[in-house]
KEVOTI-771499 format. One record per residue: x, y, z of N, C-alpha, C, O, CB in turn. Coordinates in steps of 0.1 Angstrom, whole numbers, plus 5000, padded with zeros to 4 digits. Atoms other than C-alpha are relative to their C-alpha. Glycine has a CB too. Layout:
<sites>
XYZXYZXYZXYZXYZ...
</sites>
This chain:
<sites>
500949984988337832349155500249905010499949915022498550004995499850114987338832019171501249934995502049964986498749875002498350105009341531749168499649875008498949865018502450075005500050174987341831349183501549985001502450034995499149824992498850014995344331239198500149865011499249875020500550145007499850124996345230889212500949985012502050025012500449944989499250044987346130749248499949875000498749855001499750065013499650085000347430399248499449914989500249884980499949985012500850025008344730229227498850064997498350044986499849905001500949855001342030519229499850124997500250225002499950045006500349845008340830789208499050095010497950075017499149974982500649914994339831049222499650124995500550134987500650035008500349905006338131399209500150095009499950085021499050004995499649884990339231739219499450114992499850134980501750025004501249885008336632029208500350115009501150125019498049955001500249824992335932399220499150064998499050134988501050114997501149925003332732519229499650045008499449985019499249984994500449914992331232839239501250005010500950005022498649975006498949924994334932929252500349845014501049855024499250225008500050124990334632549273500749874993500049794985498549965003499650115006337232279265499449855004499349805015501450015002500750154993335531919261500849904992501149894980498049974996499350125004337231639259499449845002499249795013501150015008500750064991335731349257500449824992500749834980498350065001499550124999336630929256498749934990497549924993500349965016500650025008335830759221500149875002499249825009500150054990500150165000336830389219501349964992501950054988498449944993499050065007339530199202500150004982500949934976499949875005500450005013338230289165500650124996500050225000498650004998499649855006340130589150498650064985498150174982502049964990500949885010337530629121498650045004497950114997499749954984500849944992334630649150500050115001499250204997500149965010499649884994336530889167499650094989498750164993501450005004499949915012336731089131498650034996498550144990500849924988501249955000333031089128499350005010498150025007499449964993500449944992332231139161500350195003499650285007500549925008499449864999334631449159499250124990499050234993501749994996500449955007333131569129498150035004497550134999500549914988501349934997329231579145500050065012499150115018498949914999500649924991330431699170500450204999500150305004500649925015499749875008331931979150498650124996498550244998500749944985501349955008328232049131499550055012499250175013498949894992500749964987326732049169500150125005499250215007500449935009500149834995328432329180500050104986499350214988501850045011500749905008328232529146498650005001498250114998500349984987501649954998324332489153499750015009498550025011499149954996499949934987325032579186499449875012499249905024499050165000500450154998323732179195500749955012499949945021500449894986498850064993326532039217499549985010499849875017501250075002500349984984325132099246500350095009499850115019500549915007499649874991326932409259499550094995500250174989501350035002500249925004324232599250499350125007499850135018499649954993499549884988323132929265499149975014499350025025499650184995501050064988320432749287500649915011500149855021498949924993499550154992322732519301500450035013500950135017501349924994499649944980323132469341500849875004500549764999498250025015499550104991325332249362499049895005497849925008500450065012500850064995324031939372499450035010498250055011500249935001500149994987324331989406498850125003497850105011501450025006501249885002322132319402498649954997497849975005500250104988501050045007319532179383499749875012498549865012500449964982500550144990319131849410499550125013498550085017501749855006500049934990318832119438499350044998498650035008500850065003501149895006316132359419499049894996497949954994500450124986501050105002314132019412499549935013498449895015500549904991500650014989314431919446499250105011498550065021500849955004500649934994313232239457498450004995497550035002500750125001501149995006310332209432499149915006498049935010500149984988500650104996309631869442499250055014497950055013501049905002500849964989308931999481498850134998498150175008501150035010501249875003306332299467499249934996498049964998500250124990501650055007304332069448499649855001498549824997499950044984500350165000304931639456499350055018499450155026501949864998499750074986303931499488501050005005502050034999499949895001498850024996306031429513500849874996502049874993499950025012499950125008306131069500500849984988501749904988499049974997499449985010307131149468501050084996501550114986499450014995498549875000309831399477500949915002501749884994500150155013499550104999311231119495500649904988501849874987499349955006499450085009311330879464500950064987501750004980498949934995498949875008312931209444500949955005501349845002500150185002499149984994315131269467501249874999502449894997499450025012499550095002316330909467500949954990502049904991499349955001499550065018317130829432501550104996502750084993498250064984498649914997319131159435501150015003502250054999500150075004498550064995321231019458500949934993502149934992500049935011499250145010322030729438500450094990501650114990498949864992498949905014322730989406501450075008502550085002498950184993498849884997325131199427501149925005502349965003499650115011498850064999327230929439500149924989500549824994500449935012499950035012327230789405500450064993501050004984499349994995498949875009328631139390501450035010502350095005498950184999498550034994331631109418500749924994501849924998500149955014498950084997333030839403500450054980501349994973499449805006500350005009332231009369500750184996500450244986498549965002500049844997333931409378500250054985500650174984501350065011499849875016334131499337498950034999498750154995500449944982502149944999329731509341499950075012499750035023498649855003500249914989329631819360499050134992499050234998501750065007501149935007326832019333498749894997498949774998500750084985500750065000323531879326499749964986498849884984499250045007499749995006324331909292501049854996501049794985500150125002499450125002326531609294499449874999499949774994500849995009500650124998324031369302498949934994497749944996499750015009500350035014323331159273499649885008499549885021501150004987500750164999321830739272501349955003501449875012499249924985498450094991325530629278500050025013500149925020501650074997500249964985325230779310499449945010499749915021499650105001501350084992322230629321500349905000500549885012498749994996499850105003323130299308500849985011500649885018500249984989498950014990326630379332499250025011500049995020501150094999500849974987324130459360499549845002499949805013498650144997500450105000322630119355500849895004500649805012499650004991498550084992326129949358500249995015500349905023501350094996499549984990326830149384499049955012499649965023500350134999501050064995323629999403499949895008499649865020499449984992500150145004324029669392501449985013501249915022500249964979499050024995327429689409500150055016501250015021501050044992499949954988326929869446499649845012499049745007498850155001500750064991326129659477498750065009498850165015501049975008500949924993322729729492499249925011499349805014499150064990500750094988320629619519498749994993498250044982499950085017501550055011317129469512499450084996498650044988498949935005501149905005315229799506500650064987500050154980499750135011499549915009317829889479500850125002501350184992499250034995499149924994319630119499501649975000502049895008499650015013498550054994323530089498500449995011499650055019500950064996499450014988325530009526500950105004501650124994500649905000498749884998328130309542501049954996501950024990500450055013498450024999330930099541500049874997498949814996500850035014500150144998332129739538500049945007499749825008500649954996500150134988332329659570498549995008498249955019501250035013501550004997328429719568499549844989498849754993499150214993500150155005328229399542499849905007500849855014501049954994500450154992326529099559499349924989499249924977498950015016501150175009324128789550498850124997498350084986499149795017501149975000321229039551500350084985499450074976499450085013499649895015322929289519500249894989500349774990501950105002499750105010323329169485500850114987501050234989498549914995498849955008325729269452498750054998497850005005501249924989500849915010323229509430498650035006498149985016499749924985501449974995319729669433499749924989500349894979499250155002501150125011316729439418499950124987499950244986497849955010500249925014316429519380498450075000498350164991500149894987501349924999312529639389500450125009499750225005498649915006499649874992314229909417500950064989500650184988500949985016499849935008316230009389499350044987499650134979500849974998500549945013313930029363499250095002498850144992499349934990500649944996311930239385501150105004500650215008499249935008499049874999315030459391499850074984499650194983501949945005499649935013315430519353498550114997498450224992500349864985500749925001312130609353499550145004498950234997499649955000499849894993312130839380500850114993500350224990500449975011499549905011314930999361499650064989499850194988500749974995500749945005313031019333499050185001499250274993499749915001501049914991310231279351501050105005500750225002499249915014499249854999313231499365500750034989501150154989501050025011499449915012314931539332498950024988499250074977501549914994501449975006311331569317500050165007499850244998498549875006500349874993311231889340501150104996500950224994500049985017499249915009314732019324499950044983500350144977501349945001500449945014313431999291499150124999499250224991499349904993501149935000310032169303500550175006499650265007498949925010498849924992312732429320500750054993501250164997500949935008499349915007314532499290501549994997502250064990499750125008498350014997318332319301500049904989500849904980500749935018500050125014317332009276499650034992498850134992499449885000501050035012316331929242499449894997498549884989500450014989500650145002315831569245500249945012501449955015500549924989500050134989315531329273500849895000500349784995498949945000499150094995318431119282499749874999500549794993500050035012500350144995316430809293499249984987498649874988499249975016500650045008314730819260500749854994499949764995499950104993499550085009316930569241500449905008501149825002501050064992499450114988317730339276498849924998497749974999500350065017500250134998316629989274499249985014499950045022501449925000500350044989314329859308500749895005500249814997498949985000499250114996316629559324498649945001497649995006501250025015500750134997314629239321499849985013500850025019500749894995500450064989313229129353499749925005498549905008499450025001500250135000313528809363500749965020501349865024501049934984499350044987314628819403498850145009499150205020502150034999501149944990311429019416499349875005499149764999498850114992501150104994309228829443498750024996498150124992499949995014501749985006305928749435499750085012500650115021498849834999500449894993303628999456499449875014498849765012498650114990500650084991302728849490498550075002498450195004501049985013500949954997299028879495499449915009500049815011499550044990500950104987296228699524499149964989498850004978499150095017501150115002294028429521498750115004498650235007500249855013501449974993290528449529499750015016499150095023499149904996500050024982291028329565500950095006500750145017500649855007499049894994294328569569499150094999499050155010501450034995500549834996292028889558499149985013499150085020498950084987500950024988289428709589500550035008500150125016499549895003499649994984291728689616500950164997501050235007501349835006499649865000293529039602498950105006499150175015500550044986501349924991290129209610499449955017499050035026498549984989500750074991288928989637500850055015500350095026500149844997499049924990292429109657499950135002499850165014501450004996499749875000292529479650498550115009497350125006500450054982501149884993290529749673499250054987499750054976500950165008500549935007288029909657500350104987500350044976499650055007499449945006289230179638500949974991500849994979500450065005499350025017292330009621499149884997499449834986502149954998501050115009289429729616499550064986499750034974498549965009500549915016287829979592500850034992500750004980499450145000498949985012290730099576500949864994501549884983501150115005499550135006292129739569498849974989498749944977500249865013501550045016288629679551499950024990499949964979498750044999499849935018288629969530501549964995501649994983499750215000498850055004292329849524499149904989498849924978501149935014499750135007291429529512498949974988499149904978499849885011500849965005288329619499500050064984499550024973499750075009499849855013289129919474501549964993501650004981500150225010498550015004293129819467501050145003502250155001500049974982499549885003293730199475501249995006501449915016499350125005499350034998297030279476500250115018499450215018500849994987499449944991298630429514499350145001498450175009501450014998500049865000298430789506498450044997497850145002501150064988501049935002295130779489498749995012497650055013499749974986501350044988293030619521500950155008500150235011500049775010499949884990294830909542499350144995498650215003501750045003500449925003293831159520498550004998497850105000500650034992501750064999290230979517499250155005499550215015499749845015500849864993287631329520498649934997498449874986500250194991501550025005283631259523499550044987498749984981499050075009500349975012283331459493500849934985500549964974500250135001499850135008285131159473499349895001499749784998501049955002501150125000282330949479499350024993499350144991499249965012501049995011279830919453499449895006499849785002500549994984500550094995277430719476498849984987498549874985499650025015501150015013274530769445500949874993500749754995499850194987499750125008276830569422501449885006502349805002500650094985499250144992278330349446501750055000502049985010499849824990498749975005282030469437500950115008500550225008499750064987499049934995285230629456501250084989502250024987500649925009499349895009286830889434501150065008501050135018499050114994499049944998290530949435500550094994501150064983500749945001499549905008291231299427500750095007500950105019499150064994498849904992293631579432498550095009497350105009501450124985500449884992293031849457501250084999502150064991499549975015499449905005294632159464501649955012502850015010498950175002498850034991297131979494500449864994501149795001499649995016499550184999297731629475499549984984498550034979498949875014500150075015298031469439500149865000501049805005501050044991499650125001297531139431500949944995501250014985499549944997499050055004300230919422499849994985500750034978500349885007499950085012299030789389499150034994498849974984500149874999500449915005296631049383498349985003498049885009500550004985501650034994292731059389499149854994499349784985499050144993500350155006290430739389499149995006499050065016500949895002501350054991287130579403500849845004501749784998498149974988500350144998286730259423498649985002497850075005500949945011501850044998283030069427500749975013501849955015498949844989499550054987282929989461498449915002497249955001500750155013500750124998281129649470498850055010498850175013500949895006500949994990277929609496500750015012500450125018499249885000499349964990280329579526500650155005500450215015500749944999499549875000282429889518499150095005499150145016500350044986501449944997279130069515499250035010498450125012499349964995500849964984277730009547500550065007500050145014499649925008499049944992280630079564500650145001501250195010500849944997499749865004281130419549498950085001498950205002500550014988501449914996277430509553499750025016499050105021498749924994500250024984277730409588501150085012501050105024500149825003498749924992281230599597499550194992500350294993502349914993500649885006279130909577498850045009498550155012499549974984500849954986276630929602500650035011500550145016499149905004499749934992278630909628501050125006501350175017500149935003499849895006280231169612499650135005500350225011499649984991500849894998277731399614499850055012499550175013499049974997500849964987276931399650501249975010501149925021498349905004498950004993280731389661500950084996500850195000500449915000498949915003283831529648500050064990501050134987501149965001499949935011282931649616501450044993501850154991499350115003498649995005286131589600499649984982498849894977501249865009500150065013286431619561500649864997500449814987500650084991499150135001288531309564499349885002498849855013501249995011500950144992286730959562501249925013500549845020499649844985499150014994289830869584500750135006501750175001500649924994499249884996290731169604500449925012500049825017499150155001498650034991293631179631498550075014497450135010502250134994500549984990291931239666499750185003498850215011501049935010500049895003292331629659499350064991499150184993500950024998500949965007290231659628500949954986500549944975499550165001499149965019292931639600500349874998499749775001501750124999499550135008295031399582500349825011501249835019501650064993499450114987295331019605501650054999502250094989499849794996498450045001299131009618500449905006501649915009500850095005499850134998299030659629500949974992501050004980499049914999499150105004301930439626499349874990499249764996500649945014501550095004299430239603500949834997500549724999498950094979499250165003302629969591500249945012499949825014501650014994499350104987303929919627498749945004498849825007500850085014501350044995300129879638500149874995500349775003498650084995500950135006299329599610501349885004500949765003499550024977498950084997302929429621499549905010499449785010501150085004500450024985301829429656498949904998498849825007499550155009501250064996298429269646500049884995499449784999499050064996500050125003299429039627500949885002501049784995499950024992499550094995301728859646499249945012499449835015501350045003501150034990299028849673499049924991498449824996499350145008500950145008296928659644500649904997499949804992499350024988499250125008299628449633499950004989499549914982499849875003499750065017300328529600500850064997500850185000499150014989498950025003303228509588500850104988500450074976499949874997499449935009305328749568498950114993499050124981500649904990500449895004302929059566500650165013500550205024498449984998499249894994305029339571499850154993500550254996501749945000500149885008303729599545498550034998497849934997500749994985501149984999300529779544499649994985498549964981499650135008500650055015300529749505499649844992499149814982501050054992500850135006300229359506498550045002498050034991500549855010501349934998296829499516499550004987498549934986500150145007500149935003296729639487500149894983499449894972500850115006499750115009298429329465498749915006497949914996501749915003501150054996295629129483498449984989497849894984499950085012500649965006293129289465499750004984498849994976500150075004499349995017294629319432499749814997498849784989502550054999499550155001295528899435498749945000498449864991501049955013501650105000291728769445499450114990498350074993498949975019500749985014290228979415500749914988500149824983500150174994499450095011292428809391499449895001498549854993501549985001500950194997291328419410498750064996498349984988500049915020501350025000288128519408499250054984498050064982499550085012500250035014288428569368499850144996499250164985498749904996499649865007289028969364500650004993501549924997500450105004499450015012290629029331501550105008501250145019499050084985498949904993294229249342499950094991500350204997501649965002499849814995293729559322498850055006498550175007500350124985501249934990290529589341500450005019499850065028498549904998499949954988292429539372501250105001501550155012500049905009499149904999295229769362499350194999499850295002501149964987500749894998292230039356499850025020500150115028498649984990500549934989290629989389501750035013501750115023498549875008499149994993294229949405500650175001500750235012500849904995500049885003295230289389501850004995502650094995499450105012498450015010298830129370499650094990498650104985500649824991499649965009300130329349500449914987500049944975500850075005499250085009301930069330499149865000498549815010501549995006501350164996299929709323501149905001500849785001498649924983499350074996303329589331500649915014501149815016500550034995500250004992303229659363498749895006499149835016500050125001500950064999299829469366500549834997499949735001499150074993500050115003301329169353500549915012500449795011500749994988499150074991303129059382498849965008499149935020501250085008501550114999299328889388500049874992499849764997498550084993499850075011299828729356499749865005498749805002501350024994499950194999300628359372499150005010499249905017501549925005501550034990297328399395498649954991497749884996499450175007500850025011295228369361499749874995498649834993500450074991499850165013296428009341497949945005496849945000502249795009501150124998293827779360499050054999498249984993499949935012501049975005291028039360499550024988498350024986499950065005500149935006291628149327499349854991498549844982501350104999500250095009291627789318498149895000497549814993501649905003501450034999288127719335499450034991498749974983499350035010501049885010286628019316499749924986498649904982501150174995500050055010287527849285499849884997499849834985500650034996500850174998286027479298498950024996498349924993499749935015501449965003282827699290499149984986497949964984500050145003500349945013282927759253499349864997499649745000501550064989500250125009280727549234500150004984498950024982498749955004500249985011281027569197499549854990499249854978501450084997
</sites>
C-alpha cells in the first residue's frame, strides 16, 4: 500500500489515498519512518488519513469561514479573522505540499510559529512588504503574546471545520503557548492624568472617557451601550448579545459606582426629552457613535500633557490597574473585566506585591 524511500539523509513515506498520492518528509530515522508508514497504512484502511470524503482545500475552507465570519462577527472581529489568515496563507506559500485542510496537523502550527518568530514586522505585528521597508521602527519576529493570540485564533476557525464536518480533531490542540517574557506592562493614568484627561475633553467625549474609566468596558461594548442594558434598580450595566452585535468574551455584569450613576441617570433624562436614541452614546443621527474616539483621546491628551496615551484601551487598562492597588483580588477583576483566561488578567499581577503585603500587616493570630 506504501513504500519509503530515502533522499540524501531523509526518509521519506510514499502512500495512496482515495486515488491521491501523499508523500510526505519523515526525518533521519529509518525505523520512524517504518512506523510512521505503517499508521499511516491503518489510517487510510479506516479511512483516517485525512483524505476523507469530507475533506476541502484549504484555501476553500479559509474563504467559506471568512465569508461566515462577515454574516455573523463584527466588523472588528472580521478584521482580527481576517488577519491571522493572512499570516496562515503566506505561511502555506512557503509550505506548497499543504494545499487540503486535511494536512494540517500540530507540526504545522508549531511551523507557523517558526514562521512568525522569523518575519520582520512593524510595531503592530504587521510584516513589512519588502526589505527595503526594514528600519529602526520594525523588528525580527511578532511578540510571543501576538502569537499566542494567533494560535488561538486558529484554534476558533479550525473549531468551525470540525463543527463543519472537514476535521476530526483540532490541530492547535497539542501546540504549546510560547512563554511570554517581552510583553510591556499595560500603560495605564494616574489619578491626576484621568483629571486633566476629563478636565480637557468637550462634553460628550468627557462622558464617555468616564464611563471608560469607570466600567473598564471594552471599545465595542461602550458603542454598542443600549438604555435597556442599564439595570439602574441594581446599579449594574449588563453586557449582552443583541441581534446586531456579540460580545467578545461572552455576556457579563458590571456594578457601576455613585459617579457612573449619576451620569447615566442624567444623560437618561436628557434622553427622554431629546433624541431618543436607544444608544447611551448615539452618533448625532440616532444610531451607533462614529467618532474617531482614538484620534480624539490622542488629540486630548497631548493638549493635557500626558505622555504616551495613544490607545483608548489604556482607558480600559486604567481601570483594571487601580482595582488591583486598591486591593481587588484578580479573578474578581478578570470577572468584572470579562477575561476569558486568568492569564490574561495577570499582566496586573506586579500591581498587587505591596498591597497584597499590607493586607497581610492585618492578620493578627
Amino acid at each position: 500500500m506504501g513504500s519509503l524511500y530515502k533522499r540524501g539523509n531523509i526518509w521519506y513515506i510514499d502512500v495512496r489515498s482515495a486515488g491521491r498520492r501523499i508523500r510526505k518528509r519523515i526525518g533521519t530515522s529509518k525505523k520512524i519512518a517504518e512506523l510512521v508508514l505503517k499508521d499511516a497504512e491503518v489510517k487510510i484502511a479506516r479511512d483516517e488519513f485525512g483524505f476523507a470524503k469530507n475533506d476541502i482545500s484549504l484555501a476553500k475552507f479559509l474563504e467559506r469561514f471568512r465569508e461566515y465570519s462577515e454574516a455573523n462577527h463584527s466588523k472588528g472581529t472580521c478584521n482580527r479573522y481576517r488577519a491571522v489568515i493572512d499570516h496562515f496563507k503566506r505561511f502555506q506559500k512557503l509550505q506548497p505540499e499543504i494545499q487540503f485542510l486535511s494536512q494540517i496537523g500540530a507540526r504545522e502550527i508549531d511551523g507557523y510559529k517558526v514562521f512568525r518568530k522569523g518575519e520582520w514586522v512593524n510595531p503592530n505585528g504587521d510584516p513589512v512588504e519588502s526589505d527595503e521597508d526594514v528600519s529602526e521602527h520594525t523588528r525580527k519576529g511578532a511578540r510571543a503574546h501576538t502569537i499566542n493570540f494567533e494560535i488561538g485564533t486558529l484554534r476558533t476557525i479550525f473549531n468551525m471545520a470540525i463543527k463543519w464536518g472537514f476535521m476530526r480533531e483540532n490541530p492547535t490542540k497539542a501546540v504549546v503557548k510560547l512563554k511570554v517574557n517581552d510583553s510591556k506592562k499595560p500603560r495605564f493614568l494616574t489619578k491626576e492624568e484621568c483629571r486633566r484627561l476629563l478636565e480637557n475633553s468637550p462634553t460628550t467625549l468627557r462622558n464617555i472617557f468616564y464611563v471608560f474609566l469607570n466600567t473598564g468596558m471594552r471599545k465595542a461594548e461602550l458603542e454598542n451601550l443600549e438604555w435597556s442594558d442599564i439595570d439602574f434598580k441594581r446599579r449594574k450595566i449588563k453586557i449582552q448579545r443583541k441581534d446586531f452585535w456579540t460580545p467578545k468574551t461572552g455576556e457579563r455584569e458590571i456594578p457601576i459606582n455613585q459617579g457612573t450613576y449619576d451620569l447615566l441617570a442624567k444623560l437618561m433624562k436628557e434622553n427622554d426629552t431629546g433624541l431618543e436614541s436607544d444608544f447611551v452614546f448615539p452618533h448625532r443621527d440616532g444610531g451607533r457613535i462614529k467618532d474617531k474616539l482614538r484620534e480624539q483621546l490622542i488629540k486630548i491628551a497631548q493638549k493635557a500633557k500626558i505622555e504616551g496615551l495613544t490607545k483608548l484601551h489604556s482607558l480600559r487598562h486604567t481601570y483594571a490597574s487601580h482595582l488591583v492597588m486598591n486591593g481587588v483580588d484578580l479573578p474578581t477583576v478578570q470577572k468584572l473585566m470579562g477575561h476569558s483566561d486568568i492569564q490574561t488578567t495577570m499582566i496586573y499581577s506586579h500591581l498587587a506585591p505591596d498591597h497584597l503585603a499590607d493586607a497581610v500587616e492585618k492578620l493578627e493570630f
